[in-house]
C-alpha positions as CSV (number, residue, x, y, z in Angstrom):
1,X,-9.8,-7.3,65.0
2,X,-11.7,-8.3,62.2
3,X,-13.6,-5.0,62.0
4,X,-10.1,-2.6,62.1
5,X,-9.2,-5.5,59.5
6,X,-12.1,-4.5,57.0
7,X,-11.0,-0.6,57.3
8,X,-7.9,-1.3,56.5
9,X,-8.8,-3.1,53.1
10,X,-11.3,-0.8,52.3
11,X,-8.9,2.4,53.1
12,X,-6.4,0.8,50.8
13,X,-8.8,0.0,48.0
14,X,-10.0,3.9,48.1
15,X,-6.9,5.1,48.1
16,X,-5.5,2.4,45.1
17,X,-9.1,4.0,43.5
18,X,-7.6,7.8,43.9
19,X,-4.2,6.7,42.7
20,X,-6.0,4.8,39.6
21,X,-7.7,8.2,39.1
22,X,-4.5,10.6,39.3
23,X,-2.6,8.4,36.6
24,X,-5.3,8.3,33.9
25,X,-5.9,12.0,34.8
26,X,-1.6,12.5,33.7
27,X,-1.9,10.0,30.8
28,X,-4.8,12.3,29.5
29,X,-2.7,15.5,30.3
30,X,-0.1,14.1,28.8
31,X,-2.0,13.0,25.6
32,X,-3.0,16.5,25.2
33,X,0.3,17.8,25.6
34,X,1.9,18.5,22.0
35,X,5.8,17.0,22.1
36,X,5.7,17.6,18.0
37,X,5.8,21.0,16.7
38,X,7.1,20.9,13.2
39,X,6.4,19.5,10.2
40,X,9.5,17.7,9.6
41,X,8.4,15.9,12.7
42,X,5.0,15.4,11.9
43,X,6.0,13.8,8.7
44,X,8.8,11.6,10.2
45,X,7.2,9.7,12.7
46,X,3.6,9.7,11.2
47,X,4.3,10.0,6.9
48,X,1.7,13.0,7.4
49,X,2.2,16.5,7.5
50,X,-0.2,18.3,10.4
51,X,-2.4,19.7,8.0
52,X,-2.9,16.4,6.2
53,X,-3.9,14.4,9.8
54,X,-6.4,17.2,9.9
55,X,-7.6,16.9,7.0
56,X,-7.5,12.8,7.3
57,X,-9.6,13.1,11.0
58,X,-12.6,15.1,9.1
59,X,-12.5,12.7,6.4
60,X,-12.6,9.7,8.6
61,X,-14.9,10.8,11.3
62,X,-18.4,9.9,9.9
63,X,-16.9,6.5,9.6
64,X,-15.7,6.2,12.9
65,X,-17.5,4.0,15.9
66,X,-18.7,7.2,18.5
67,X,-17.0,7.0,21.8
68,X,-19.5,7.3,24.5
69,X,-17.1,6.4,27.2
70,X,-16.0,9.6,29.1
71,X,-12.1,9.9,28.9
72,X,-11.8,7.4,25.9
73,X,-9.7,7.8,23.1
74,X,-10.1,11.0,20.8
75,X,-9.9,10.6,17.2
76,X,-6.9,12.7,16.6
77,X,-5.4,9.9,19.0
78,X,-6.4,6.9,17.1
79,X,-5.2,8.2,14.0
80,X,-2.0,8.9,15.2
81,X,-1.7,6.1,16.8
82,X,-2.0,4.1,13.7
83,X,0.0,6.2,11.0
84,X,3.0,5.3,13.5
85,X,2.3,1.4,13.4
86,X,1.9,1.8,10.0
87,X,4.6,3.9,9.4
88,X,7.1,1.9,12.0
89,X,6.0,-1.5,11.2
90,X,6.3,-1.0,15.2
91,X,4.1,-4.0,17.4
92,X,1.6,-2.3,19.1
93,X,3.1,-2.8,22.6
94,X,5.7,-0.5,21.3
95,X,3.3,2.4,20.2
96,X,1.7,1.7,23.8
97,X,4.4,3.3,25.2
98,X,4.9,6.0,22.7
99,X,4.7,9.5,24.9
100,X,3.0,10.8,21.9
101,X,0.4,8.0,22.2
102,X,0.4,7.1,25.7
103,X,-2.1,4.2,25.7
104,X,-2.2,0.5,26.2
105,X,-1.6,-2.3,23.7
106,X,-5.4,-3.3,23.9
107,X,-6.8,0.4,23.0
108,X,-3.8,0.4,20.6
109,X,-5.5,-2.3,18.9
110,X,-8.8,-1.2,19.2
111,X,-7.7,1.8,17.7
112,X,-5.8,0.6,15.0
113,X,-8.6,-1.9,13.3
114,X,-11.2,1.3,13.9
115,X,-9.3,3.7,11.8
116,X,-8.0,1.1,9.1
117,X,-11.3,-0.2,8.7
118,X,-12.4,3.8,8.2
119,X,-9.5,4.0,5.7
120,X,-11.1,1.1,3.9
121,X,-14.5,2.5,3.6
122,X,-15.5,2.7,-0.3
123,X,-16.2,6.0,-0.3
124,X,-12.5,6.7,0.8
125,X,-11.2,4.2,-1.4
126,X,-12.7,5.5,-4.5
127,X,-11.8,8.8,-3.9
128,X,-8.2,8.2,-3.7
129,X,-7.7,5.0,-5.7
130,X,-8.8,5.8,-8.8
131,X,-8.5,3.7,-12.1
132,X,-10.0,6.1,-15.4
133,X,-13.6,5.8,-15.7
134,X,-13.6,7.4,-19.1
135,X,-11.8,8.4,-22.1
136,X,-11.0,11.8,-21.1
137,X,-9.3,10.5,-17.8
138,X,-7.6,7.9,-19.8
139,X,-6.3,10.5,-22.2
140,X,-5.2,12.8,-19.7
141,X,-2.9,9.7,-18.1
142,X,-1.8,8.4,-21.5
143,X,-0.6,11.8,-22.1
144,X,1.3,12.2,-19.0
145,X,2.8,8.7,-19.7
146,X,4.2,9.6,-23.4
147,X,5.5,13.6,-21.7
148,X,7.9,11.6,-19.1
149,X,8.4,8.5,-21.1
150,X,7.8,8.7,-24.9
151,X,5.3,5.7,-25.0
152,X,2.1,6.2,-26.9
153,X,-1.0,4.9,-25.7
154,X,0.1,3.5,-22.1
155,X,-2.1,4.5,-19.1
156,X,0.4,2.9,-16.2
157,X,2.6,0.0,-15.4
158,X,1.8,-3.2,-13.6
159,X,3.3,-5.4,-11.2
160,X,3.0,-7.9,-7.9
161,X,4.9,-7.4,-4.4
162,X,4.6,-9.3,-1.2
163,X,3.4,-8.6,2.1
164,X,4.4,-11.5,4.5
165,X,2.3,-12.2,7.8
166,X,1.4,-15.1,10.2
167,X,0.5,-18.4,9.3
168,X,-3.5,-17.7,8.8
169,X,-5.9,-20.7,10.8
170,X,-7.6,-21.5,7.0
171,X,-6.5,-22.6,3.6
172,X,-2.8,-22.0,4.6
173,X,-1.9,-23.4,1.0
174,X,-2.9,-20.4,-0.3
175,X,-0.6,-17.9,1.3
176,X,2.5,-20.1,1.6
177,X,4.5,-18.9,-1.5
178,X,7.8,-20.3,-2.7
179,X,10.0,-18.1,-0.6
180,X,8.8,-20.1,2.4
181,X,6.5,-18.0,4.6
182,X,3.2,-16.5,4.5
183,X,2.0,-13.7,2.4
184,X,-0.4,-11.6,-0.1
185,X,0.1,-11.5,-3.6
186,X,-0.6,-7.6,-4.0
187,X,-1.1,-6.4,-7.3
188,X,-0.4,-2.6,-8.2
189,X,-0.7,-0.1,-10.7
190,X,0.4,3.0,-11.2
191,X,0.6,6.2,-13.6
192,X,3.4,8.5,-14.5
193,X,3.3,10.4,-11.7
194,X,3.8,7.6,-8.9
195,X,0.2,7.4,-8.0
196,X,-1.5,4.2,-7.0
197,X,-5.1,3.4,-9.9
198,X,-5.1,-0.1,-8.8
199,X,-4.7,-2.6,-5.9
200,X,-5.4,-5.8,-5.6
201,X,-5.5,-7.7,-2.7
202,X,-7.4,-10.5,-3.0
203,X,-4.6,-13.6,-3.7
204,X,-2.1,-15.1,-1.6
205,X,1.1,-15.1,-1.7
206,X,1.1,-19.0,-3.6
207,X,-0.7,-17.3,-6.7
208,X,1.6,-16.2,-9.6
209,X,1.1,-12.3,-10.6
210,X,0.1,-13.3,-13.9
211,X,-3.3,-15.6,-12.3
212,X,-3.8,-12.4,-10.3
213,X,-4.2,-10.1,-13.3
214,X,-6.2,-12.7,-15.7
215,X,-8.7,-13.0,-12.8
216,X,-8.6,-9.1,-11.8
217,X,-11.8,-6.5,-12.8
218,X,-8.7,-4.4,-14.5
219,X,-8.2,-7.2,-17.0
220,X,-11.3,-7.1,-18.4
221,X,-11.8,-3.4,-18.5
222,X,-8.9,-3.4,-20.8
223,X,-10.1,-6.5,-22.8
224,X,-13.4,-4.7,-23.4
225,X,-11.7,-1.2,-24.3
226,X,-9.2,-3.3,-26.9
227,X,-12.6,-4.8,-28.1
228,X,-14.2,-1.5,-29.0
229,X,-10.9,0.0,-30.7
230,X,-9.5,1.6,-28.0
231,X,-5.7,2.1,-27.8
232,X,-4.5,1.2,-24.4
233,X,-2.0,-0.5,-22.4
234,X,0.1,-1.2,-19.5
235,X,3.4,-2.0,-19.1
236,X,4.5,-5.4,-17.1
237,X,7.8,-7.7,-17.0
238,X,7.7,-10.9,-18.3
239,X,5.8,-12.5,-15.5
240,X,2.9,-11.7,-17.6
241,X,1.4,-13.0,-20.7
242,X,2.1,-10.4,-23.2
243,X,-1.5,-9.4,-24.4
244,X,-2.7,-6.6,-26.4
245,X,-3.5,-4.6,-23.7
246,X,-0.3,-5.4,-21.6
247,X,3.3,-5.1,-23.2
248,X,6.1,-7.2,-21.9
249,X,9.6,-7.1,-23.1
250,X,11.5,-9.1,-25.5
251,X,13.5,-11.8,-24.2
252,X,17.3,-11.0,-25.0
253,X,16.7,-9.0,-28.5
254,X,19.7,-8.5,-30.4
255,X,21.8,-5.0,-29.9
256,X,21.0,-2.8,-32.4
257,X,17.2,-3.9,-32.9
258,X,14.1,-2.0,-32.8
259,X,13.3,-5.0,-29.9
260,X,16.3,-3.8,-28.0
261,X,15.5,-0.6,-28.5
262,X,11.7,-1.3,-27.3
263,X,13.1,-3.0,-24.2
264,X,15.1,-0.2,-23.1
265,X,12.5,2.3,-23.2
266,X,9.8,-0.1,-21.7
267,X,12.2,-0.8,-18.9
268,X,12.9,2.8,-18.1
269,X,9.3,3.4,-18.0
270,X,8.2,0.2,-16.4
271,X,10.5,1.7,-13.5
272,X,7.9,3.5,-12.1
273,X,6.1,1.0,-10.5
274,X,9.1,-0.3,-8.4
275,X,9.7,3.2,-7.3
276,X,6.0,3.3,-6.1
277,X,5.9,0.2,-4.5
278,X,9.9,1.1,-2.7
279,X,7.6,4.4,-2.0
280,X,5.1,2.5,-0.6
281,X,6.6,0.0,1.5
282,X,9.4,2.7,2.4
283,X,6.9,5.2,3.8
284,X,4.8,2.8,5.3
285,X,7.0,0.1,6.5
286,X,4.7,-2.2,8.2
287,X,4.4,-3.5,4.6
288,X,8.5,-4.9,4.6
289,X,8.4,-8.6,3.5
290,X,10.7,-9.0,6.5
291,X,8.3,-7.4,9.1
292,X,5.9,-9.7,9.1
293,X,1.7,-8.7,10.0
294,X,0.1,-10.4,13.0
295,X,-3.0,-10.6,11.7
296,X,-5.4,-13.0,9.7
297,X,-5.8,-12.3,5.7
298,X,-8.5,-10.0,5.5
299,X,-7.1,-7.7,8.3
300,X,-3.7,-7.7,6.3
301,X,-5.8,-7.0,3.1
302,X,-7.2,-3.9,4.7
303,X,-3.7,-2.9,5.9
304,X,-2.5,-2.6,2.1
305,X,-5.6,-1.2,1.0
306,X,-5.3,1.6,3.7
307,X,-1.2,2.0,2.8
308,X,-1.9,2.6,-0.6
309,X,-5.0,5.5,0.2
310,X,-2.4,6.8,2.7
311,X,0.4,6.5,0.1
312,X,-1.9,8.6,-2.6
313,X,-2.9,11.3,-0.1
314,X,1.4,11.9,0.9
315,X,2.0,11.5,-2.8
316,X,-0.3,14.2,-4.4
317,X,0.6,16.9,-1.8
318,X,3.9,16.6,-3.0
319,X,5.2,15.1,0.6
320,X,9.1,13.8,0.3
321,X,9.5,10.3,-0.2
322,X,11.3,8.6,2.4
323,X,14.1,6.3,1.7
324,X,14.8,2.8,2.7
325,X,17.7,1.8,5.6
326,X,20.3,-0.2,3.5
327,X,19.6,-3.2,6.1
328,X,15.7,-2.9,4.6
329,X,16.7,-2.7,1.1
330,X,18.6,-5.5,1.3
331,X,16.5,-7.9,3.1
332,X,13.9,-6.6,0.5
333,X,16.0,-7.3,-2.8
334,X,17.3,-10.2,-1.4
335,X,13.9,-12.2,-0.4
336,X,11.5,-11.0,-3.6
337,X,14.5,-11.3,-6.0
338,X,14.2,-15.2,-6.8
339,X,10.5,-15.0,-7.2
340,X,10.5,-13.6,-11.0
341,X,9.7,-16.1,-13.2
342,X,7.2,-16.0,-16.4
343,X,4.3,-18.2,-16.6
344,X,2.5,-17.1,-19.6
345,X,-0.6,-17.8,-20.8
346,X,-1.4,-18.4,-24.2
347,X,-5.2,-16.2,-24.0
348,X,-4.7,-13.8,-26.8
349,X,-0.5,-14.0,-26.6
350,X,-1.0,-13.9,-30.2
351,X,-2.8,-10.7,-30.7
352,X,-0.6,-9.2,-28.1
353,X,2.4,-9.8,-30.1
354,X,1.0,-8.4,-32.9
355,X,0.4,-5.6,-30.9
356,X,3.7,-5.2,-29.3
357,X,5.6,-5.6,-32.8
358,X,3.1,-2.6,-33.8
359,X,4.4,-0.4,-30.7
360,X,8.0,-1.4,-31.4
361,X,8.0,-0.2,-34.9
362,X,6.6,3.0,-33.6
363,X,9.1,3.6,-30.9
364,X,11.8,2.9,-33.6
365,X,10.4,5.5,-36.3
366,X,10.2,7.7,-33.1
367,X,13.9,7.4,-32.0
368,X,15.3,10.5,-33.6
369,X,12.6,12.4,-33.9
């Protein structure tokens, strides 16, 4: 009895073994099967066209862990696997059972931190997230600035968005901002042409945008060029100090002035960086205030950081940009909209003014011409 009893067990862990074996064997087949064809559908469920992801899997390969597991996860997989969670701002339980990327929510994960922390290597990072290095590369952007917008001297515009996630374990004061939840303070910049120069990721979301500029790199690049003569600026609202390397408008200038007349054109400008970051968050949508990131600080850091080297890449091949579901918009608007509010500091506010009433006269002897 006993013996027929220990047959039976093992016959029916062989054949739970054979069965094991057969559905891996379909999940691979089925990997390998290609459901998307087209471009169109490339680009709307991963952001990428095809060529791009093959360009982005021979970038990213020398950074990449090797698999030495037989049957493990190819590259291609993990990279599509995490352009949809990054484009979705799907959990990964949901891209687990994806047909496209038939895996399980732990490889998902695996998968997803291996191929964001490739994206965040510094060799990609500084190939796509560029800020001038020299005065011919910050001619070339001032000169695209004044062709679409008819201010001299400005290499980009500047501003601050949120990116919500969990409560982290440490220093929760830090992230908590006014809104009442848990973010990071990103910091972007942009030039003319929608492309990200700048990000900064390093404050939560309790930090004003003005604290994150004063204590960025960027700030004192553009101190020191100012210093040796140079004519440079960006363009910010009036959460920042106005300095004379950052214009910020007038508050509530008479009709009719050159100061109105400033405002307008620094506000039409100064569009561009909300159109980049709408770009941004609407291609890669993980990055919605509202859907918030289960992950601690520095994983959430390299998630932006990886969104805006993403964003770059789409941007410069001249890939659509998607557009936001009215529900998203909304909740957007309607959660970052009470958190504008100046905090100026006095470090070199008057210089800066001097410098902004310089730019104004200039824009006003400009106005006809």
């Amino acid at each position: 009895m006993a013996a027929r009893l220990c047959i039976m067990i093992h016959l029916l862990e062989e054949t739970k073994k054979e069965d094991d074996y057969k559905k891996r064997q379909q999940t691979r087949q089925l990997r390998n099967t290609r459901t998307i064809l087209r471009d169109v559908d490339y680009i709307r469920h991963y952001r990428l066209s095809e060529d791009l992801i093959n360009m982005l899997e021979s970038e990213l390969a020398p950074y990449m862990p090797v698999c030495r597991r037989s049957g493990g996860l190819s590259l291609r997989l993990k990279i599509l696997c995490t352009l949809s969670f990054l484009g979705n701002g799907s959990y990964q339980k949901l891209i687990g059972n994806n047909l496209d990327t038939l895996i399980s929510q732990p490889s998902a994960s695996r998968a997803i931190h291996q191929v964001i922390d490739a994206l965040n290597n510094i060799n990609i990072v500084q190939k796509y997230i560029r800020f001038p290095q020299n005065s011919q590369e910050r001619q070339a952007l001032k000169q695209s600035f004044y062709e679409k917008f008819k201010i001299p001297g400005v290499l980009g515009c500047i501003d601050g968005t949120l990116v919500s996630m969990v409560r982290p374990h440490q220093h929760e004061e830090r992230y908590y901002c006014r809104k009442g939840y848990h973010a990071r303070n990103v910091m972007i910049i942009n030039d003319a042409d929608l492309n990200i120069l700048h990000v900064d990721v390093t404050f939560g979301g309790a930090t004003h945008d003005s604290f994150v500029f004063t204590n960025s790199i960027i700030k004192d690049h553009l101190e020191k060029l100012h210093n040796n003569g140079e004519v440079v600026y960006l363009l910010g609202d009036s959460g920042y100090a106005q300095r004379p390397y950052l214009m910020t408008p007038f508050n509530n200038p008479n009709p009719g002035t050159p100061e109105e007349h400033y405002n307008t054109m620094h506000s039409t400008a100064r569009n561009s960086v909300e159109r980049t970051i709408g770009i941004l968050k609407g291609r890669f949508r993980c990055l919605l205030v509202h859907r918030v990131l289960h992950y601690d600080p520095t994983t959430v850091s390299k998630i932006v950081v990886a969104c805006c080297v993403l964003h770059n890449i789409c941007n410069r091949a001249g890939l659509s940009s998607p557009t936001l579901a009215s529900t998203d918009l909304e909740q957007e608007k309607r959660i970052l909209g009470t958190l504008r509010q100046a905090q100026l500091s006095q470090d070199n506010v008057a210089t800066g003014r001097l410098c902004r009433a310089q730019v104004v006269r200039q824009l006003w002897r400009a106005r006809h011409m």
